[in-house]
C-alpha positions in Angstrom: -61.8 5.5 8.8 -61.7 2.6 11.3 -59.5 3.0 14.7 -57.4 0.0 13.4 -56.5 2.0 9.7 -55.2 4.5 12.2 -53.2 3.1 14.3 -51.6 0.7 11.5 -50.8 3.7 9.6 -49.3 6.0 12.6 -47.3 2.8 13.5 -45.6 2.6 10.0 -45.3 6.1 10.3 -43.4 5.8 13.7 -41.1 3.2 12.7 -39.7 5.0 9.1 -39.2 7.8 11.3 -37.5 5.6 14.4 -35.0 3.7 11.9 -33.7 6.5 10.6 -30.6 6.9 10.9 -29.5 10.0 12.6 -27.7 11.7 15.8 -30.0 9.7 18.2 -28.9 5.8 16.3 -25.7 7.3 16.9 -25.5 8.0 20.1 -27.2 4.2 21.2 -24.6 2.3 19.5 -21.6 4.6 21.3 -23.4 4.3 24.4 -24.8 0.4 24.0 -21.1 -0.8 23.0 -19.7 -0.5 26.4 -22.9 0.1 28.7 -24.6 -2.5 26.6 -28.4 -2.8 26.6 -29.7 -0.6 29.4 -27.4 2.1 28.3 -28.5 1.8 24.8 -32.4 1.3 25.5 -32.0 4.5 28.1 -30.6 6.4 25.2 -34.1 5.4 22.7 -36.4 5.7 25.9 -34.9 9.5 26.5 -35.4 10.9 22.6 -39.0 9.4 23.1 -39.9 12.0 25.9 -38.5 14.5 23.1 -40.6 13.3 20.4 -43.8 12.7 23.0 -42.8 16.8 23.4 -42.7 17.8 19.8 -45.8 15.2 18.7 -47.8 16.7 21.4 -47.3 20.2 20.7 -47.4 19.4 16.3 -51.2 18.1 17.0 -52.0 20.4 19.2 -51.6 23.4 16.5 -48.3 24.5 18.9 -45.9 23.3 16.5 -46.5 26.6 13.5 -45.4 28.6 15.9 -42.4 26.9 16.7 -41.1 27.2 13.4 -40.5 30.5 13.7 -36.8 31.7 13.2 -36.5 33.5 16.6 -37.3 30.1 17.6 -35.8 27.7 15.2 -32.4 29.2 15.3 -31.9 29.1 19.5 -32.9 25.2 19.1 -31.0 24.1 15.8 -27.4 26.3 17.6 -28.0 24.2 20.9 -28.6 21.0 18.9 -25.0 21.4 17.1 -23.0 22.3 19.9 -24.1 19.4 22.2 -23.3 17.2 18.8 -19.6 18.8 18.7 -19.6 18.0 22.2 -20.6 14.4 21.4 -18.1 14.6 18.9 -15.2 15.8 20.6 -16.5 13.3 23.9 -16.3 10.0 21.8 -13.5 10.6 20.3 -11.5 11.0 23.5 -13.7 7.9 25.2 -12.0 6.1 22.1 -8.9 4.8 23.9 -10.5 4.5 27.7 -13.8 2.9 26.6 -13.0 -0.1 28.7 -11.3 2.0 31.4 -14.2 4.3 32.6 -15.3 3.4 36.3 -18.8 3.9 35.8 -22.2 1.2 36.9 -24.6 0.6 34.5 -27.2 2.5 36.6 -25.1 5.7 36.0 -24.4 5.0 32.0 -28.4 4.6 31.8 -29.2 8.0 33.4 -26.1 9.3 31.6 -27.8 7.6 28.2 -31.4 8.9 29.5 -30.5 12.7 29.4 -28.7 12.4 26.3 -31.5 11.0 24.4 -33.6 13.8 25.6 -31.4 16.9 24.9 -30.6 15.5 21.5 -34.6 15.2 20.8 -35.6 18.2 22.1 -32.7 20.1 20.1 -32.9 18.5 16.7 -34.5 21.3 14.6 -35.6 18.5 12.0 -37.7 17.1 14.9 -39.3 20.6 15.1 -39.8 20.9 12.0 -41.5 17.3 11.9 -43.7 17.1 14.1 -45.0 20.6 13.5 -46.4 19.0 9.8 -47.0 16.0 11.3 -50.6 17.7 12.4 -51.6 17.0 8.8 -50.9 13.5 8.9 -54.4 13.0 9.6 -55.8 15.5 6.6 -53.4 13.0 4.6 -55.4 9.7 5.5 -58.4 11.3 4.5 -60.5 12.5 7.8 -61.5 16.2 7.4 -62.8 16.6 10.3 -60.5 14.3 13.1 -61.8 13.6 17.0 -59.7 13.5 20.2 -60.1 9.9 19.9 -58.4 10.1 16.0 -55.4 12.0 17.4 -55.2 9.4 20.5 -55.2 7.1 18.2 -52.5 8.2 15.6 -50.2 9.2 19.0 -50.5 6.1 20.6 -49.4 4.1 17.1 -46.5 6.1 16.4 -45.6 5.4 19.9 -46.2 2.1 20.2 -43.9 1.9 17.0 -41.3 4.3 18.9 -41.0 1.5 21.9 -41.0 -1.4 20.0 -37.8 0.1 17.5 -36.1 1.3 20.8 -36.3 -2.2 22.4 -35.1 -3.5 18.8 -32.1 -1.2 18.3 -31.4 -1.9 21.7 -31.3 -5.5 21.7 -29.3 -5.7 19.0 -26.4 -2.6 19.4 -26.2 -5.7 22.6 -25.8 -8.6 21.0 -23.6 -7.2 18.3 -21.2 -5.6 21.0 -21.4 -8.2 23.7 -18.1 -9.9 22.5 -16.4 -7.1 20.7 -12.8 -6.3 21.6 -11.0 -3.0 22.8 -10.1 -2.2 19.0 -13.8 -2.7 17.6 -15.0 -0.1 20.7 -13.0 2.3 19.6 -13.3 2.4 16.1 -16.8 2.5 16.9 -16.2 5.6 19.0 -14.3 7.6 16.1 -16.7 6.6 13.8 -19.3 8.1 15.5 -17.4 10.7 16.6 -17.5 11.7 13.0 -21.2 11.0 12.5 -22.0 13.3 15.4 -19.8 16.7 13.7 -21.4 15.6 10.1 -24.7 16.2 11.9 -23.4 19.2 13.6 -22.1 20.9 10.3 -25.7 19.7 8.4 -27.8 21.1 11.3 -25.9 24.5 10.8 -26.2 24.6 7.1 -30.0 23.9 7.2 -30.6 26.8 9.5 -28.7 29.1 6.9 -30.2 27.3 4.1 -33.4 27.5 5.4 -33.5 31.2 7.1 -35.4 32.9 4.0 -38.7 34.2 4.3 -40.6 32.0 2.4 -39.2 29.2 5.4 -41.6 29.8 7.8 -44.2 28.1 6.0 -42.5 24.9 4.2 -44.1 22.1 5.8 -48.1 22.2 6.1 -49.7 23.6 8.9 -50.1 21.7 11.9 -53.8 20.5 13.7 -55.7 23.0 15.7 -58.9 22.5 17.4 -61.2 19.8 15.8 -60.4 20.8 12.7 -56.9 21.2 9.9 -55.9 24.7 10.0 -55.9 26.6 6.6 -52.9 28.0 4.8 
């Protein structure tokens, strides 16, 4: 299979997964509608280093491992409290949106470290990018190279930037001229977004705490060749 057939596939791949809507297209709009787009872009650019993490480790046969409960459960727990912390945050930003003394330099690192803690601690991430090492046994190459997974990384990240630049732009433009009253019911509504995710990441940890768990998704890459179940 040619370089191009990867990357064109593992870009796809990365922009399903990017335009899903989730706690991290949350959090850009509620920071992009008053820090506009360097706070929303900071918020994309941050979950990136979380996904870079978790892609890394799925291809690298690491990710098997981290599916394990004693694992799983630490992550998915931290994961919903910082989203009830969201939660609880944007709903009292509601009414002071416009009345919070911060640059735009702060509200981008501000963004930046919330895009990474909500990567990093989205269990569905983990679970992702730990089957994500058979994405290459999927496109037909039995036996992949270091150049294969270069390839397939670089694709799904070049699709990462180019959605985060995207969502960016846009959560701008649509916000640039919106009033008080469309802030804030932005805020509550994803106030509400952010404890429906909190609830649904606790239920999947229960839901998914059985035995037969450990080994839903396939088994990730490791060494030159797919790993057997």
């Amino acid at each position: 299979m040619s370089i191009m057939t990867i990357l064109f596939a593992a870009f796809l791949l990365g922009l399903v997964f990017n335009a899903t809507p989730g706690a991290v297209f949350a959090e850009t709009v509620r920071r992009g509608a008053t820090g506009g787009f360097k706070a929303a872009l900071a918020v994309q650019i941050g979950s990136l280093v979380g996904d870079a993490t978790w892609a890394v480790l799925g291809l690298m046969g690491v990710g098997l491992l981290l599916q394990v409960d004693a694992l799983k459960w630490p992550v998915g727990l931290v994961g919903a409290a910082y989203l009830i912390w969201l939660s609880w945050d944007s709903w009292k930003a509601a009414s002071i949106a416009f009345s919070v003394n911060e640059n735009q330099d702060e509200k981008a690192r501000s963004g930046l470290k919330s895009g990474v803690i909500l990567s990093l601690t989205n269990p569905q991430n983990l679970a992702y990018w730990a089957a994500l090492g058979s994405a290459l046994g999927a496109l037909g190459i039995a036996d992949p190279s270091m150049q294969d997974y270069a390839t397939f990384f670089s694709g799904f990240m070049i699709a990462s930037v180019t959605w985060a630049v995207f969502c960016a732009a846009a959560i701008d433009r649509i916000f640039k001229k919106a009033g008080q009253k469309w802030v804030a019911l932005t805020y509550r509504l994803c106030a509400v977004m952010f404890m429906l995710l909190a609830v649904n990441t606790v239920r999947e940890l229960f839901s998914h705490s059985g035995p037969s768990a450990l080994h839903v998704s396939p088994p990730a890459i490791q060494g030159p060749n797919l790993a057997a179940d």
